[in-house]
C-alpha positions as CSV (number, residue, x, y, z in Angstrom):
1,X,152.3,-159.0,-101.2
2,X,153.6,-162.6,-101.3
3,X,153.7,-163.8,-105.1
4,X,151.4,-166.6,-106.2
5,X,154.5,-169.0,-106.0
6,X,154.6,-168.5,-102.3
7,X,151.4,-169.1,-101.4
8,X,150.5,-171.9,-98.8
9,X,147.5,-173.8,-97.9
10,X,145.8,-172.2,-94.6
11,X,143.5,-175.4,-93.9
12,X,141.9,-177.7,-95.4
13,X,137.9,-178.2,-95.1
14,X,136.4,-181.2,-95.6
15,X,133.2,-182.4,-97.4
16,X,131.7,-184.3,-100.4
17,X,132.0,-183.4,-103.9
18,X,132.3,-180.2,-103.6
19,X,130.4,-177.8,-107.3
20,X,130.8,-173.9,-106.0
21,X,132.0,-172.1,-103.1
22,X,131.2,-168.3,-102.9
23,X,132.5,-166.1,-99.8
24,X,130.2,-163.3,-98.0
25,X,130.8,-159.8,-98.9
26,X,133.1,-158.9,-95.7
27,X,134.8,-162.2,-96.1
28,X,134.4,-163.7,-93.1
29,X,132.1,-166.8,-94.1
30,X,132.6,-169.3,-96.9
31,X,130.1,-170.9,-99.0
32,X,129.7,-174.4,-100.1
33,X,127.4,-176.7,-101.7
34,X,127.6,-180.0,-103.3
35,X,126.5,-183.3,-105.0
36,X,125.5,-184.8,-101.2
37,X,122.3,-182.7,-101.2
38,X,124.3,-179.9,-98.2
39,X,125.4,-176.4,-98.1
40,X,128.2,-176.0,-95.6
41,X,129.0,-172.7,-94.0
42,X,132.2,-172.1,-92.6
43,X,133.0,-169.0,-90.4
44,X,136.0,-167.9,-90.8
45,X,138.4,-168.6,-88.7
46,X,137.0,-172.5,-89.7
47,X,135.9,-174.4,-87.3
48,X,136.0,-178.1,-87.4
49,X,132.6,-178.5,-88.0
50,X,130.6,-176.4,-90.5
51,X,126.9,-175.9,-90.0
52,X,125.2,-177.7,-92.5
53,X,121.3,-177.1,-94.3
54,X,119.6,-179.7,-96.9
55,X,118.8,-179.4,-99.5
56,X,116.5,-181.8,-101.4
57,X,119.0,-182.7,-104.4
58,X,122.1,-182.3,-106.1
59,X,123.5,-179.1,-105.2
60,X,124.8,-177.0,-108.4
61,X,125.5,-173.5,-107.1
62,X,125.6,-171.6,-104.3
63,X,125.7,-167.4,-103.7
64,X,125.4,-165.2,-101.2
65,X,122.9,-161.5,-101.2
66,X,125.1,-158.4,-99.8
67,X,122.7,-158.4,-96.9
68,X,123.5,-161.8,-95.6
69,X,121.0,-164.1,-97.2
70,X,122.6,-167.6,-98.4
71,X,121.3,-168.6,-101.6
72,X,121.6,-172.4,-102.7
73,X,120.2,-174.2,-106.1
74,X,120.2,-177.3,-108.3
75,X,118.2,-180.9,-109.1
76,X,115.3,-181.6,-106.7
77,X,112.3,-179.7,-106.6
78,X,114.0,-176.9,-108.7
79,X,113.6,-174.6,-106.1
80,X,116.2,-171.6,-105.2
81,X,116.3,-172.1,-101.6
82,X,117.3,-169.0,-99.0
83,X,118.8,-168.9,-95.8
84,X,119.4,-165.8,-93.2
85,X,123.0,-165.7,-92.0
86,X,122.4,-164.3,-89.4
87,X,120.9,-167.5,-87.2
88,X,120.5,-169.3,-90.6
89,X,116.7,-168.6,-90.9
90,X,115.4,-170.4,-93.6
91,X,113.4,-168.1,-95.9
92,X,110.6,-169.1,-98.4
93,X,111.9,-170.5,-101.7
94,X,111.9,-168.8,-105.1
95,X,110.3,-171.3,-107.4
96,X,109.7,-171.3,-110.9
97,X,112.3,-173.2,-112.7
98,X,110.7,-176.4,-114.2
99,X,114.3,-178.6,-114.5
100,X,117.7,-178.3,-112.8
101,X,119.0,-175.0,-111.9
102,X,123.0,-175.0,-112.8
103,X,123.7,-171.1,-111.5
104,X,122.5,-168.2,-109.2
105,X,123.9,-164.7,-109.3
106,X,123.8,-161.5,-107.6
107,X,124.2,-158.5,-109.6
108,X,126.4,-156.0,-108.5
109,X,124.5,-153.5,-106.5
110,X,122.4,-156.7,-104.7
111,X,118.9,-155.5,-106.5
112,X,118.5,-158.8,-108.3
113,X,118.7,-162.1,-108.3
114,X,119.3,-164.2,-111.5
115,X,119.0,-167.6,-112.1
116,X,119.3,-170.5,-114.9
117,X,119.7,-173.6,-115.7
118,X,118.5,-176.8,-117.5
119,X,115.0,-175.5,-118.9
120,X,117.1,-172.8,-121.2
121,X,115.5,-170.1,-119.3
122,X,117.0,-167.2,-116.7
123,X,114.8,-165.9,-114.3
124,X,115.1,-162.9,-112.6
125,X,114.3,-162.0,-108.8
126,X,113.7,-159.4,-106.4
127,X,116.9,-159.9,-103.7
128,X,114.6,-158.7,-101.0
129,X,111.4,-159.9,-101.4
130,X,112.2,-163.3,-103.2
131,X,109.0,-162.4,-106.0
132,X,109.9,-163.1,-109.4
133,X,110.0,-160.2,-111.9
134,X,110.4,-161.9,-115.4
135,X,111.8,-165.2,-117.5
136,X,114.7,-164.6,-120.3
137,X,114.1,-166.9,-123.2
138,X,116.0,-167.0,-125.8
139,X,118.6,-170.0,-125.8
140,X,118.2,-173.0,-127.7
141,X,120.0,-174.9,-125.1
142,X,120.8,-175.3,-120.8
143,X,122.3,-172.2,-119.2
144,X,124.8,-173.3,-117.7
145,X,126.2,-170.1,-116.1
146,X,125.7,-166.2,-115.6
147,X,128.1,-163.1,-114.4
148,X,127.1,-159.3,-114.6
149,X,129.3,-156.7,-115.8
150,X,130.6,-154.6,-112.9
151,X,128.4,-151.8,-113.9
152,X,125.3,-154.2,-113.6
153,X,124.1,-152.9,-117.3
154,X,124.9,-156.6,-119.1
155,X,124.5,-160.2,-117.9
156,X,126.2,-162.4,-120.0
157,X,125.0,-166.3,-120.0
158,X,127.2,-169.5,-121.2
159,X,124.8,-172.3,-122.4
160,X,125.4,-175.7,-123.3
161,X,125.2,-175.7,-127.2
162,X,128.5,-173.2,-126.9
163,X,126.8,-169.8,-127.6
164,X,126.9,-166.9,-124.7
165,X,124.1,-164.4,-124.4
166,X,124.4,-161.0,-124.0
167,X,121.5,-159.7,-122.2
168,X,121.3,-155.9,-121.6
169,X,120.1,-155.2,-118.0
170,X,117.6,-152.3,-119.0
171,X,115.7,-153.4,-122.0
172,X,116.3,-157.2,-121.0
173,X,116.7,-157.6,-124.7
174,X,119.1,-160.2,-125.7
175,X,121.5,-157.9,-127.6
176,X,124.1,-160.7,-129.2
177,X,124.6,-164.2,-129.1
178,X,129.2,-164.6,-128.9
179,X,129.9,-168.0,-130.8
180,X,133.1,-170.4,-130.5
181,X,133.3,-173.7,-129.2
182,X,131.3,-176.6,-130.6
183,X,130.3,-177.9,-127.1
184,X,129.2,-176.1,-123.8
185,X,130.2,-173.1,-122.2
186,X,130.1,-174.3,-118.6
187,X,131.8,-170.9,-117.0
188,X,131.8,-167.3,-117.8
189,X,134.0,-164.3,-116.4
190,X,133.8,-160.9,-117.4
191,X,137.0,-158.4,-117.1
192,X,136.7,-155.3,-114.4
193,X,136.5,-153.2,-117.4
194,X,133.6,-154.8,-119.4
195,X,135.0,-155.3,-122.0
196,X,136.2,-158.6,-122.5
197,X,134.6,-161.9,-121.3
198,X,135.9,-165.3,-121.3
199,X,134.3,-168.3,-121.2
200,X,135.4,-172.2,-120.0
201,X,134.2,-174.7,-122.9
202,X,134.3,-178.5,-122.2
203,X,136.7,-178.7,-125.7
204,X,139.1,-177.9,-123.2
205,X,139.6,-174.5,-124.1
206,X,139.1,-171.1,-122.8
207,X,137.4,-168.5,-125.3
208,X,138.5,-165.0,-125.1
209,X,135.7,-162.5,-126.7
210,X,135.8,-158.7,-127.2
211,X,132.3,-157.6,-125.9
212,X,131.9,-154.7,-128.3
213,X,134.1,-155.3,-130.6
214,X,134.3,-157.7,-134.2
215,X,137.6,-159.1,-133.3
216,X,137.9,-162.7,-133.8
217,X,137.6,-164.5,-130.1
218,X,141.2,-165.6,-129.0
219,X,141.4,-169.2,-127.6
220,X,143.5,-170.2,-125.0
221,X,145.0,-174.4,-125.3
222,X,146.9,-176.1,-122.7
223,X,144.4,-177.4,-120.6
224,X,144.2,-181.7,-122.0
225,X,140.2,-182.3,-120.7
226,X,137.1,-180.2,-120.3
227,X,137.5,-176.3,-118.6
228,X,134.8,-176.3,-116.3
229,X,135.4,-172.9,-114.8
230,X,136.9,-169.4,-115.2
231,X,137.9,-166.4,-112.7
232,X,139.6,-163.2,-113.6
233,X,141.7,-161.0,-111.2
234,X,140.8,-158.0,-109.8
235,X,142.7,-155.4,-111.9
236,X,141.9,-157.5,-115.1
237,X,145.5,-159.1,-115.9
238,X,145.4,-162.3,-115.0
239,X,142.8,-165.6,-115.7
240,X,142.4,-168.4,-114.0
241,X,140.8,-172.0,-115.3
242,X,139.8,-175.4,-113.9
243,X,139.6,-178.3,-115.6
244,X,139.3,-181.8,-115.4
245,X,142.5,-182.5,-116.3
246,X,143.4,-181.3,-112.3
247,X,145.0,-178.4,-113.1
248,X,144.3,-175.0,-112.5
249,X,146.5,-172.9,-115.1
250,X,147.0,-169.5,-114.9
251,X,147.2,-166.9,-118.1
252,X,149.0,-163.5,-118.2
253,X,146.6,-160.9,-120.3
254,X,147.3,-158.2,-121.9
């Protein structure tokens, strides 16, 4: 396997200010959507032009369902808009939100469909069907992003006023509330394990929290502007951060 320090850019793919890119499950379509109201699907290998849908504001995140159904949010009406793959068949919409929606997830065995954003609720969905099955409330402040532990039992959310729910999948009670930074937790990652999360806070830091344990979190400085996003490896040893300070750093973990 070539190392990280060998790695070269394949191709380039052009659009406008670009929030979230998220591939399909075989890997053979990429995702995007962005502050010029589109989502751009690009089969892989790229073409020139990506097909292109609207969508009627700002968009904040994009996912996509293990069966093939596209899934794009943000400002406008609010609404979760859907899309088929497969011929891009636009599906009805999942509304309920009343503000912007900031994030849209899939949990891990594609049952659900979670959602939240600026009205400090997440809402939950049938993947399928699109019908909504219940509202989260709970934070004091915008959720700005939500990832599932790998055995689907926990969705953790990172919320503007710094705090990140832990929301147990079963009882959809929220179990703890994980405190650090002073100002937003704009991304959250959890470890393949489940048992650590880390979360991107704009005081430029990433936050490092044992998920069942009373350790102290860790914090992680180096980056000089806000951390808007985090992703962890595969096998759990290795973070990854974006900032605005146009870096991407990389952190060896234990």
């Amino acid at each position: 396997m070539r190392s990280t320090r060998d790695a070269a850019i394949l191709t380039s793919l052009v659009g406008q200010n670009f929030t979230e890119v998220a591939w399909t499950l075989d890997g053979r379509t990429l995702i995007a959507g962005g502050f010029d109201s589109l989502v751009y699907i690009w089969h892989w290998p790229a073409p020139e032009a990506p097909q292109l849908r609207r969508y009627p504001g700002q968009v904040e995140t994009v996912a996509v369902t293990p069966t093939g159904v596209i899934l794009a949010a943000g400002g406008g009406d609010h609404a979760i808009r859907r899309w088929v793959l497969s011929g891009l068949t636009e599906l009805p919409s999942l509304h309920g939100h009343t503000d912007d929606v900031y994030t849209v997830k899939v949990s891990p065995d594609g049952r659900l469909i979670a959602s939240g954003g600026r009205d400090r609720t997440i809402r939950l969905w049938d993947a399928t069907t699109g019908r909504a099955l219940r509202v989260l409330r709970g934070h004091d402040d915008s959720v700005y992003d939500l990832a599932f532990t790998a055995d689907g039992l926990h969705l953790l959310a990172g919320c503007r006023d710094g705090v990140v729910g832990v929301w147990n999948t079963r009882s959809w009670a929220l179990e703890e509330r994980l405190r650090g930074p002073a100002n937003s937790v704009h991304g959250v990652a959890v470890s393949p394990s489940g048992e650590w999360l880390a979360g991107a806070s704009f005081d430029g830091q990433v936050w490092i929290w044992s998920l069942w344990g009373q350790q102290r979190p860790r914090v992680l400085r180096g980056h000089r502007q806000k951390v808007s996003g985090v992703a962890i490896s595969p096998d759990g040893r290795r973070l990854a951060s974006a900032a605005s300070d146009t870096t991407v750093r990389l952190w060896a973990l234990p």
